[in-house]
Backbone as XML, in Angstrom:
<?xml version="1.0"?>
<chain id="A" units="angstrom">
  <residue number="1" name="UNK">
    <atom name="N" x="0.838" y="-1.180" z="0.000"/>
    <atom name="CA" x="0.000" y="0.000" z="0.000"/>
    <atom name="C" x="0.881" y="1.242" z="0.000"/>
  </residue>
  <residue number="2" name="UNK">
    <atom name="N" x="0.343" y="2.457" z="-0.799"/>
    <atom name="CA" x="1.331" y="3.596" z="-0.813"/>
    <atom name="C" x="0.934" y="4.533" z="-0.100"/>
  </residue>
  <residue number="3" name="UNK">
    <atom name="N" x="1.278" y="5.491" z="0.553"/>
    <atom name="CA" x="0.744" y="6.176" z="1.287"/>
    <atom name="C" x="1.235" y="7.011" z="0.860"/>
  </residue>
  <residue number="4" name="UNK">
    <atom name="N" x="0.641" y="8.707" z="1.126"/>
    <atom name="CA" x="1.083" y="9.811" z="0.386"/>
    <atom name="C" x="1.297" y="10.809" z="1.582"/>
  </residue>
  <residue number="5" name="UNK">
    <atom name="N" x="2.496" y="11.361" z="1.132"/>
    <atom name="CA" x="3.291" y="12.090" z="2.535"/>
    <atom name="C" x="3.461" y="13.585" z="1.806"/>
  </residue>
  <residue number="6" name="UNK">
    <atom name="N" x="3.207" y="14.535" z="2.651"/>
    <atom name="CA" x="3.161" y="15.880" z="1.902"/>
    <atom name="C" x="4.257" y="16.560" z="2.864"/>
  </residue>
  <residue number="7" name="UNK">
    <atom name="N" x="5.481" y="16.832" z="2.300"/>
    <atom name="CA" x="6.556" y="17.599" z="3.319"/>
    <atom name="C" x="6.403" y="19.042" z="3.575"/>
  </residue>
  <residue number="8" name="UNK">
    <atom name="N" x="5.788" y="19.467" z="4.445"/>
    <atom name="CA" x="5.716" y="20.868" z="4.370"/>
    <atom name="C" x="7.642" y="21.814" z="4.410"/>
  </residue>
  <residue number="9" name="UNK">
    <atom name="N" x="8.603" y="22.206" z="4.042"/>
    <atom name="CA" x="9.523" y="22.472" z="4.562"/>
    <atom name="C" x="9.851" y="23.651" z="3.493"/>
  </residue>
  <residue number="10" name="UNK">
    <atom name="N" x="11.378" y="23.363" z="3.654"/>
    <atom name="CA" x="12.176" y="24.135" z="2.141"/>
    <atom name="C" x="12.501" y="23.592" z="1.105"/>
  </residue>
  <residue number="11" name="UNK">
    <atom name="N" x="11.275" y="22.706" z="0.367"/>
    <atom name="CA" x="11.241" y="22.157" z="-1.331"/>
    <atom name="C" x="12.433" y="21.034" z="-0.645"/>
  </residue>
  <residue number="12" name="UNK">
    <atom name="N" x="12.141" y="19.974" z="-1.902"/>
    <atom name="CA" x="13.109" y="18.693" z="-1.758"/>
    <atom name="C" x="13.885" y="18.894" z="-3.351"/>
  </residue>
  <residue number="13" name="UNK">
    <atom name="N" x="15.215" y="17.980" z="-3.245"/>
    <atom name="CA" x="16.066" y="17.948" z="-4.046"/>
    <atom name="C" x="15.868" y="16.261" z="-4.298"/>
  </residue>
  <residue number="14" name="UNK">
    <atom name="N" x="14.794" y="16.536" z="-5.785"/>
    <atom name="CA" x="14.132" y="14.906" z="-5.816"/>
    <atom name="C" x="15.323" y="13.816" z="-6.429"/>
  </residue>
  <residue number="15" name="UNK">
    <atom name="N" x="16.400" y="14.663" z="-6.994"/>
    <atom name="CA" x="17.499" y="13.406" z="-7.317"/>
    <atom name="C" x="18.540" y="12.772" z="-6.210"/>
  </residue>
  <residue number="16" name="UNK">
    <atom name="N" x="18.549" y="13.325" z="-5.185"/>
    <atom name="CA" x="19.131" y="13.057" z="-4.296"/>
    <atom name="C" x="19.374" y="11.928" z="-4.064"/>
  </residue>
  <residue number="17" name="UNK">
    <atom name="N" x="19.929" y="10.856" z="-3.693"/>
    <atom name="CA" x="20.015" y="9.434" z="-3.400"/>
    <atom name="C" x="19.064" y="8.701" z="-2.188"/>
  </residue>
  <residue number="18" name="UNK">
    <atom name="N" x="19.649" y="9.577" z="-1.591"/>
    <atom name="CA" x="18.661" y="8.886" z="-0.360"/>
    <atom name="C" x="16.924" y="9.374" z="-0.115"/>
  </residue>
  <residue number="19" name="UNK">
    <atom name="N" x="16.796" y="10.418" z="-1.290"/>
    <atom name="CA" x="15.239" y="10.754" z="-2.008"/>
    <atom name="C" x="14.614" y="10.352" z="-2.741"/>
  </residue>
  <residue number="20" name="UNK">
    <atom name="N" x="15.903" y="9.349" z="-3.897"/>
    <atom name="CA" x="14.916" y="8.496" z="-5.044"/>
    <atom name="C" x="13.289" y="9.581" z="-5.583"/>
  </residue>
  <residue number="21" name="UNK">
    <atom name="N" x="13.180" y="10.104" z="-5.615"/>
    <atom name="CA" x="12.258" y="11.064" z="-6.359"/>
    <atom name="C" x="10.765" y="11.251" z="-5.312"/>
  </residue>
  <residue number="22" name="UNK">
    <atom name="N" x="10.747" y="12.219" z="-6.220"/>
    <atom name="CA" x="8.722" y="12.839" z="-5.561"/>
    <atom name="C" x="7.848" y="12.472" z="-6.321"/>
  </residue>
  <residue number="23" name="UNK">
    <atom name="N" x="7.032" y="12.312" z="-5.631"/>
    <atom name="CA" x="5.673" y="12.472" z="-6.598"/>
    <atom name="C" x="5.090" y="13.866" z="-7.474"/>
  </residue>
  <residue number="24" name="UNK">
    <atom name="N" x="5.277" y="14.850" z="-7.078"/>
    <atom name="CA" x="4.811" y="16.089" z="-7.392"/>
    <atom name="C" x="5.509" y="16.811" z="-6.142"/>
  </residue>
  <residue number="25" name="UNK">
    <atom name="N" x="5.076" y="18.459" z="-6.802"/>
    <atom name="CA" x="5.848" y="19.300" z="-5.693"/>
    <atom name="C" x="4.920" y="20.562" z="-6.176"/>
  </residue>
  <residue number="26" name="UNK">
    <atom name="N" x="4.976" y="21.462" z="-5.359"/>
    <atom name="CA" x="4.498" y="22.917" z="-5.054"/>
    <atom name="C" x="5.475" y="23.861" z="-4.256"/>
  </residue>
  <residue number="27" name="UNK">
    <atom name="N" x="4.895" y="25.213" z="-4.945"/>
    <atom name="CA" x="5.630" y="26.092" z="-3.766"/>
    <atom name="C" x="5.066" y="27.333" z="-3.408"/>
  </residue>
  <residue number="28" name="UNK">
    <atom name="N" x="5.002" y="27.715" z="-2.338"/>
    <atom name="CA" x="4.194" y="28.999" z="-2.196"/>
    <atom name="C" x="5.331" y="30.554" z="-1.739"/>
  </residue>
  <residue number="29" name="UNK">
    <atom name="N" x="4.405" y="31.386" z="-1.857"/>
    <atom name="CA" x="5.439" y="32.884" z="-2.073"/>
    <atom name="C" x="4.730" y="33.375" z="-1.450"/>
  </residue>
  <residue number="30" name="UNK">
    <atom name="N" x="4.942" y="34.631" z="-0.799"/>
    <atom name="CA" x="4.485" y="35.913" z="-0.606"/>
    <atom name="C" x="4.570" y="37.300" z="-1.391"/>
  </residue>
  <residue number="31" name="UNK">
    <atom name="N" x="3.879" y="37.629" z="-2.214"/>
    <atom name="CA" x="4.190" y="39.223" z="-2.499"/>
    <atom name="C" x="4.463" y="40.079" z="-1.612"/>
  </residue>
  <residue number="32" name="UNK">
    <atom name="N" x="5.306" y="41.225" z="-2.121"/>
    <atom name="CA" x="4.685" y="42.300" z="-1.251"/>
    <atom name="C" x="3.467" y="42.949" z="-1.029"/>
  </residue>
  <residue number="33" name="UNK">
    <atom name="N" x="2.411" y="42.615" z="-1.550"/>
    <atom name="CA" x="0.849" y="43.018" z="-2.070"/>
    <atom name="C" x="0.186" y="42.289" z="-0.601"/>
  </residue>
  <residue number="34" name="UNK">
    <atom name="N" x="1.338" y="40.684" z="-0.093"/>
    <atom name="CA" x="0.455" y="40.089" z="0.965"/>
    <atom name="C" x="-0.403" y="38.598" z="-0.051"/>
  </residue>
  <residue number="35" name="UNK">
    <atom name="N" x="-0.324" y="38.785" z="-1.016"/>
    <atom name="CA" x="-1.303" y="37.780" z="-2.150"/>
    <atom name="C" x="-0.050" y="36.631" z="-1.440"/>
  </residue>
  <residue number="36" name="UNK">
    <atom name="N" x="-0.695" y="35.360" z="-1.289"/>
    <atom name="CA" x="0.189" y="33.830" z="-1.816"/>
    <atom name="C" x="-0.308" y="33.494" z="-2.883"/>
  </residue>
  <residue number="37" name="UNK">
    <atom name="N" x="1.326" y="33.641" z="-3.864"/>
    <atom name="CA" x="0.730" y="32.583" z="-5.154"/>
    <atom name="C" x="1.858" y="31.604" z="-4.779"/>
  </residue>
  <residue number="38" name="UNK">
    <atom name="N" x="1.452" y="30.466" z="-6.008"/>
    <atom name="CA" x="1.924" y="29.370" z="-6.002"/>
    <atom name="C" x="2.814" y="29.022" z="-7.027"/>
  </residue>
  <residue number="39" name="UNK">
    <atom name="N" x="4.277" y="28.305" z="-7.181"/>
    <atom name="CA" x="4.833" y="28.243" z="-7.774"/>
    <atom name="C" x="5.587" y="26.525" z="-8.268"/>
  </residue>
  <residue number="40" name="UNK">
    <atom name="N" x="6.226" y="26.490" z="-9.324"/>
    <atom name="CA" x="6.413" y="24.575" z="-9.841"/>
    <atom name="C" x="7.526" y="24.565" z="-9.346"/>
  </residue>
  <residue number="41" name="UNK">
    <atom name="N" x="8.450" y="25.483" z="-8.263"/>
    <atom name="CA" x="10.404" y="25.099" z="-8.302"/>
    <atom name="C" x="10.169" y="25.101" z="-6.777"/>
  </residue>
  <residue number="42" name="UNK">
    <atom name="N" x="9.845" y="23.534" z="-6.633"/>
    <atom name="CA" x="9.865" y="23.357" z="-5.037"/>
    <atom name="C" x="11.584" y="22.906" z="-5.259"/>
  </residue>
  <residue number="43" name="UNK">
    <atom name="N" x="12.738" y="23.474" z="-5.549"/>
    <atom name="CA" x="14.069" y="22.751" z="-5.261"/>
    <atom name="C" x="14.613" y="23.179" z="-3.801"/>
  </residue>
  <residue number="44" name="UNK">
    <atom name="N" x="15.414" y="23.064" z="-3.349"/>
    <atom name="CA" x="15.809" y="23.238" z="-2.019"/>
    <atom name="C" x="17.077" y="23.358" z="-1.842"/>
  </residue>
  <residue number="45" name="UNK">
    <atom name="N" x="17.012" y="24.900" z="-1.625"/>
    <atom name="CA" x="18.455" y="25.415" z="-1.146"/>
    <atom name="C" x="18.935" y="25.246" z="-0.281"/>
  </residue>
  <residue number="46" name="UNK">
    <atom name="N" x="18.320" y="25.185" z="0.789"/>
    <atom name="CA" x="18.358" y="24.685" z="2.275"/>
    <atom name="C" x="19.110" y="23.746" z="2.632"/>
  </residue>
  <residue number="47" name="UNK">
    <atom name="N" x="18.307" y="22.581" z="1.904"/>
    <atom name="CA" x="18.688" y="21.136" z="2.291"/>
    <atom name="C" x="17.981" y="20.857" z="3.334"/>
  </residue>
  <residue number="48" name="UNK">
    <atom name="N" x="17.181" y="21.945" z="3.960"/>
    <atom name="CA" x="16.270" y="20.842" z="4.933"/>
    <atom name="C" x="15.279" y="19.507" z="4.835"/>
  </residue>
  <residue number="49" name="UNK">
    <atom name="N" x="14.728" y="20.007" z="3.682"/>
    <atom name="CA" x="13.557" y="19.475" z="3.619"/>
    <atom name="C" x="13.727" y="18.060" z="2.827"/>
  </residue>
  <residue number="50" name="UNK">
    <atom name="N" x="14.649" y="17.997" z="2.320"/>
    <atom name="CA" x="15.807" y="17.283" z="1.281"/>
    <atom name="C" x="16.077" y="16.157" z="2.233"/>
  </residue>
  <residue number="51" name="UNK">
    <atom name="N" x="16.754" y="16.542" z="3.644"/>
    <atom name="CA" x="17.205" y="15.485" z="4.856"/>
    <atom name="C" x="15.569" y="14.712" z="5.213"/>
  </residue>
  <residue number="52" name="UNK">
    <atom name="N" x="14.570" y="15.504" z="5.317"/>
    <atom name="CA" x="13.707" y="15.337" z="5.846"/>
    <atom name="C" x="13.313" y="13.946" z="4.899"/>
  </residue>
  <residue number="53" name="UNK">
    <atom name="N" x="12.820" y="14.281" z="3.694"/>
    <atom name="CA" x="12.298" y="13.453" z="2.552"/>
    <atom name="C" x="13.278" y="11.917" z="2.902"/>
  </residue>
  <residue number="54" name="UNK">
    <atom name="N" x="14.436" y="12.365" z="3.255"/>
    <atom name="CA" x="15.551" y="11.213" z="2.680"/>
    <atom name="C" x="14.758" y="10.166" z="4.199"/>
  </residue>
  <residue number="55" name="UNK">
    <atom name="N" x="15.219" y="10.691" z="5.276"/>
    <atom name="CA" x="14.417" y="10.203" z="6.466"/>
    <atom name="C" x="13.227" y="9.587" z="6.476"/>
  </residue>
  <residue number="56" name="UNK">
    <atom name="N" x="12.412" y="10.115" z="5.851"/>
    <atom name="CA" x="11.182" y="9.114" z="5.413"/>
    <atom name="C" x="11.509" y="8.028" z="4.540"/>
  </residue>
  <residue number="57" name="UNK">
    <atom name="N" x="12.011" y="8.776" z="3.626"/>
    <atom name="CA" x="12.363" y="7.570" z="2.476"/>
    <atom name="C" x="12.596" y="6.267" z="2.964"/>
  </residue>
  <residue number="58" name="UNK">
    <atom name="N" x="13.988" y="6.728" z="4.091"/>
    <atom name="CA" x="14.534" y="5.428" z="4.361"/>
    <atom name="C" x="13.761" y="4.660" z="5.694"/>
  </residue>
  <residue number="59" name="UNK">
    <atom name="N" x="12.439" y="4.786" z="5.809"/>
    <atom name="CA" x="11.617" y="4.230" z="6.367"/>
    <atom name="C" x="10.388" y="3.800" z="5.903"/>
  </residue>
  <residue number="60" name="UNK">
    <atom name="N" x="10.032" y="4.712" z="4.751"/>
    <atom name="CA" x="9.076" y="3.698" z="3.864"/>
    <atom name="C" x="8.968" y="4.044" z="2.466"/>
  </residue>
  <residue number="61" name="UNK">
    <atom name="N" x="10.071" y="2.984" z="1.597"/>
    <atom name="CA" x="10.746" y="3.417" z="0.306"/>
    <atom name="C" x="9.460" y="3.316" z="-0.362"/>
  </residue>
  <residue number="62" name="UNK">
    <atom name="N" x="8.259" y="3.099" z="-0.380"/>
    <atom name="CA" x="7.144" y="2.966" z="-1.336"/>
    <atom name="C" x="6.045" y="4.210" z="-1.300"/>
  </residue>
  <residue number="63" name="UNK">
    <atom name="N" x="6.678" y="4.945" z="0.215"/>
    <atom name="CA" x="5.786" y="6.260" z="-0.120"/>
    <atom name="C" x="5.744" y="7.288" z="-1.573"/>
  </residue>
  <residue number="64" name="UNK">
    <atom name="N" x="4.666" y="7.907" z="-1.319"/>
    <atom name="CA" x="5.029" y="8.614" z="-2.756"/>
    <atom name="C" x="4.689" y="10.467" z="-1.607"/>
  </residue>
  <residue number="65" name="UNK">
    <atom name="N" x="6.187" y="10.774" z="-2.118"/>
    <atom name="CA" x="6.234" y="11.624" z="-1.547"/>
    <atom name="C" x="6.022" y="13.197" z="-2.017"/>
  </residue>
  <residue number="66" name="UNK">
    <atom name="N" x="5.300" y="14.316" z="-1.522"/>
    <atom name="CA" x="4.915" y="15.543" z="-2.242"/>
    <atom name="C" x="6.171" y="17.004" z="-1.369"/>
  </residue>
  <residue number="67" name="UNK">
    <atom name="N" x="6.729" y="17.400" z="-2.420"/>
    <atom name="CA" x="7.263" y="18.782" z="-1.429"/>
    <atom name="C" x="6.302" y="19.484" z="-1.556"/>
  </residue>
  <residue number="68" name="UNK">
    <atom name="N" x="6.485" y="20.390" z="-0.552"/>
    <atom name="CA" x="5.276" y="21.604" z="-0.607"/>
    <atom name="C" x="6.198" y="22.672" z="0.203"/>
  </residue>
  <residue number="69" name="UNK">
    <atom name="N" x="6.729" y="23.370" z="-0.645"/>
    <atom name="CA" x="8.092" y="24.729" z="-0.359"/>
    <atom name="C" x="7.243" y="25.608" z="0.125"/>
  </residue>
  <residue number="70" name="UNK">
    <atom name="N" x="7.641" y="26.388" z="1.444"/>
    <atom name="CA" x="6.936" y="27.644" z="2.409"/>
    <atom name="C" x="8.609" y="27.998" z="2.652"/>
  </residue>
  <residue number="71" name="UNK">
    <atom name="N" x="9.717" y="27.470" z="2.406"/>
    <atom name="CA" x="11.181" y="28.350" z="3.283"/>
    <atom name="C" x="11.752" y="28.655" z="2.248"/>
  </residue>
  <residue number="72" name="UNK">
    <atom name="N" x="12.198" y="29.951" z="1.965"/>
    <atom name="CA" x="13.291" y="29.862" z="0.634"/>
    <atom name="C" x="14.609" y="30.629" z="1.024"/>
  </residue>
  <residue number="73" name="UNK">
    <atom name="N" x="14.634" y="31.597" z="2.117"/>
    <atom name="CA" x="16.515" y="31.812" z="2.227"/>
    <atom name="C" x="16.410" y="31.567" z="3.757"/>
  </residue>
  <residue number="74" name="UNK">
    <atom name="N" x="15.408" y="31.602" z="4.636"/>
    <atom name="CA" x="15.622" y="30.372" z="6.018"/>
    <atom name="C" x="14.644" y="30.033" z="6.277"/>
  </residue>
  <residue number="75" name="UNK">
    <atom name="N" x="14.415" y="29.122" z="7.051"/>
    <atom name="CA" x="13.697" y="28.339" z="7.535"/>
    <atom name="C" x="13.064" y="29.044" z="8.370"/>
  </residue>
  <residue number="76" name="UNK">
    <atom name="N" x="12.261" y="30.121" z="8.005"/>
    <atom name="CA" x="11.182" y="30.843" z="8.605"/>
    <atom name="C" x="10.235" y="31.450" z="7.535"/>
  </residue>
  <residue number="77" name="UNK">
    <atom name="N" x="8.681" y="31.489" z="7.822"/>
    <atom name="CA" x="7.597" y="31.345" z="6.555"/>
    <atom name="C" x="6.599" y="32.464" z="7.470"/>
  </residue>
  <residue number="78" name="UNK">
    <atom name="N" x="5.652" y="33.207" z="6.212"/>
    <atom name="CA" x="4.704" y="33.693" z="7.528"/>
    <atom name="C" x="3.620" y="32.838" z="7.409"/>
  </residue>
  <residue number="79" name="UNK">
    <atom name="N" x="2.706" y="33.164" z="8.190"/>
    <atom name="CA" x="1.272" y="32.025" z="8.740"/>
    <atom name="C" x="0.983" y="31.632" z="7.254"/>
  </residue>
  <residue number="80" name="UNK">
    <atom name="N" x="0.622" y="32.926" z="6.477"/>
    <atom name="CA" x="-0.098" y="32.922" z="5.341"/>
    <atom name="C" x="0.534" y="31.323" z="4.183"/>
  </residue>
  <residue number="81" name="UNK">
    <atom name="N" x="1.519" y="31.528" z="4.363"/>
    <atom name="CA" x="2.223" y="30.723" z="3.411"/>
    <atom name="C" x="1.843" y="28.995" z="4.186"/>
  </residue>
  <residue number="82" name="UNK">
    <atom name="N" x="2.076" y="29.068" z="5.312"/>
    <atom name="CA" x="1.640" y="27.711" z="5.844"/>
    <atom name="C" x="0.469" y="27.394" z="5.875"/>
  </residue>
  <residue number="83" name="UNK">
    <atom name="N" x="-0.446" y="28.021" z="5.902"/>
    <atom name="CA" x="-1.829" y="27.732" z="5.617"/>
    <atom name="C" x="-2.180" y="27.273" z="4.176"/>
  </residue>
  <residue number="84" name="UNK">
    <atom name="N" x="-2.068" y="28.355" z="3.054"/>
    <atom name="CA" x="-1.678" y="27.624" z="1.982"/>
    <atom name="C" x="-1.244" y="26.532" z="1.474"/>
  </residue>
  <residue number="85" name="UNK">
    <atom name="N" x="-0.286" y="25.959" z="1.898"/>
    <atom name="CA" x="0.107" y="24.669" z="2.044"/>
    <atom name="C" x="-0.758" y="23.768" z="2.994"/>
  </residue>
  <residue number="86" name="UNK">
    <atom name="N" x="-0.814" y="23.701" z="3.887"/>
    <atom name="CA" x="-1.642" y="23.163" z="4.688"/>
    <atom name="C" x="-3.516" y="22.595" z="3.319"/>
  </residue>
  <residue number="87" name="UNK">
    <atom name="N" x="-3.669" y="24.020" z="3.049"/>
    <atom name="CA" x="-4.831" y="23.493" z="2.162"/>
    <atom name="C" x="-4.652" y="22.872" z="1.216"/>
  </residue>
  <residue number="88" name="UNK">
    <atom name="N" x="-3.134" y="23.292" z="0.124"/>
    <atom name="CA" x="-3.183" y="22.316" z="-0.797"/>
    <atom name="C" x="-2.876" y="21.044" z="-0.455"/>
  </residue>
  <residue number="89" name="UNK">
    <atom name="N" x="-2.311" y="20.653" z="0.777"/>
    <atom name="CA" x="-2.340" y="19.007" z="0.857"/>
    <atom name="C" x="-3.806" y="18.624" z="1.334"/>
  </residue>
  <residue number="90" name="UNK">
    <atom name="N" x="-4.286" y="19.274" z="2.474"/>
    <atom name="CA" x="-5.741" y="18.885" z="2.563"/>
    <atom name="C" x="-6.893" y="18.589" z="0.839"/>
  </residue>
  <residue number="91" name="UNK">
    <atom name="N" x="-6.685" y="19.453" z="0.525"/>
    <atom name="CA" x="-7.242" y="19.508" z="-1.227"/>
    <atom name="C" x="-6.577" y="18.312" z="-2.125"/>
  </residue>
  <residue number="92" name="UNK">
    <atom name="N" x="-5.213" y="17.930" z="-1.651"/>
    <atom name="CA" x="-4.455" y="16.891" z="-2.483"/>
    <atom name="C" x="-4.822" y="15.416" z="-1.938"/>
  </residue>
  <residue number="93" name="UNK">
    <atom name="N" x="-5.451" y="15.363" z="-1.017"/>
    <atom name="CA" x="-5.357" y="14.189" z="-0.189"/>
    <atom name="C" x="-4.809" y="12.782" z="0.174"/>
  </residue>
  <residue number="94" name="UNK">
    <atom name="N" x="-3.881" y="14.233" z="1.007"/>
    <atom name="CA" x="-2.115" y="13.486" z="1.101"/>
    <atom name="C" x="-2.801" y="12.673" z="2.321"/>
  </residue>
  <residue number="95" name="UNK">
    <atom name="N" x="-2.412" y="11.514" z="2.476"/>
    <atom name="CA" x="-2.611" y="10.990" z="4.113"/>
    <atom name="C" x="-1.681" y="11.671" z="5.320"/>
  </residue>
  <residue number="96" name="UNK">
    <atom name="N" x="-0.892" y="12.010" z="4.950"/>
    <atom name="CA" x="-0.351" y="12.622" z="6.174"/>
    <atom name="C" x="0.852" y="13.857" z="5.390"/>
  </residue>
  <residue number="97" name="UNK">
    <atom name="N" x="0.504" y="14.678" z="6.864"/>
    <atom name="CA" x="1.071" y="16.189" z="6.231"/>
    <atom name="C" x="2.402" y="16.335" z="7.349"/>
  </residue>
  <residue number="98" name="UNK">
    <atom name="N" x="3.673" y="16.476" z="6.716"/>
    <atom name="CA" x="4.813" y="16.862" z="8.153"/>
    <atom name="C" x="5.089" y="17.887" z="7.722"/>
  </residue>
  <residue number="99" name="UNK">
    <atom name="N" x="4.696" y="19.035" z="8.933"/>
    <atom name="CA" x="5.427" y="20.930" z="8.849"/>
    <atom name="C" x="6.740" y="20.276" z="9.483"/>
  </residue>
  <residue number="100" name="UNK">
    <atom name="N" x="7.767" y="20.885" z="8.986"/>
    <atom name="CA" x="8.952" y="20.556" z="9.601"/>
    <atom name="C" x="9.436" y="22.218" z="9.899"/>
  </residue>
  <residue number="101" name="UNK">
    <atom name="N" x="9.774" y="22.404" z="10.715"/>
    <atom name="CA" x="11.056" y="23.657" z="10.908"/>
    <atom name="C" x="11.850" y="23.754" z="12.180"/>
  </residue>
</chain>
């Protein structure tokens, strides 16, 4: 059975080795306007979210795993952006959602 894991963090780096790939990915922004839009370059500068993915991975290699990017130069997001995320996995219906920070 596959289960679908939605990483809330700073985007995954899906070639990674110990990531073996995503299923899909998202990313959300803030304007200065305050608007969240949404964007396709969940990659990860960080590397947090990257460790995170790999960590699951190597506990259940058959998940199919989703990034969902809220961090892009640190690992701090405002509400707005986590909520956003939060809905598109609720809307995606990921079985389980990890905010990591």
């Amino acid at each position: 059975m596959t289960i679908e894991i939605a990483i809330i963090d700073s985007g995954i780096n899906p070639w990674h080795s110990h990531v073996q790939g995503v299923a899909g990915g998202i990313s959300f922004h803030l304007r200065a306007s305050g608007k969240v839009v949404e964007g396709v370059d969940f990659s990860d500068e960080l590397g947090h979210g990257t460790a995170i993915a790999g960590v699951i991975r190597e506990r259940n290699s058959q998940a199919s795993i989703y990034a969902v990017k809220i961090f892009h130069q640190t690992l701090e997001a405002p509400a707005a952006l986590l909520l956003a995320a939060l809905n598109w996995a609720i809307n995606t219906r990921v079985k389980i959602i990890r905010v990591v920070a």
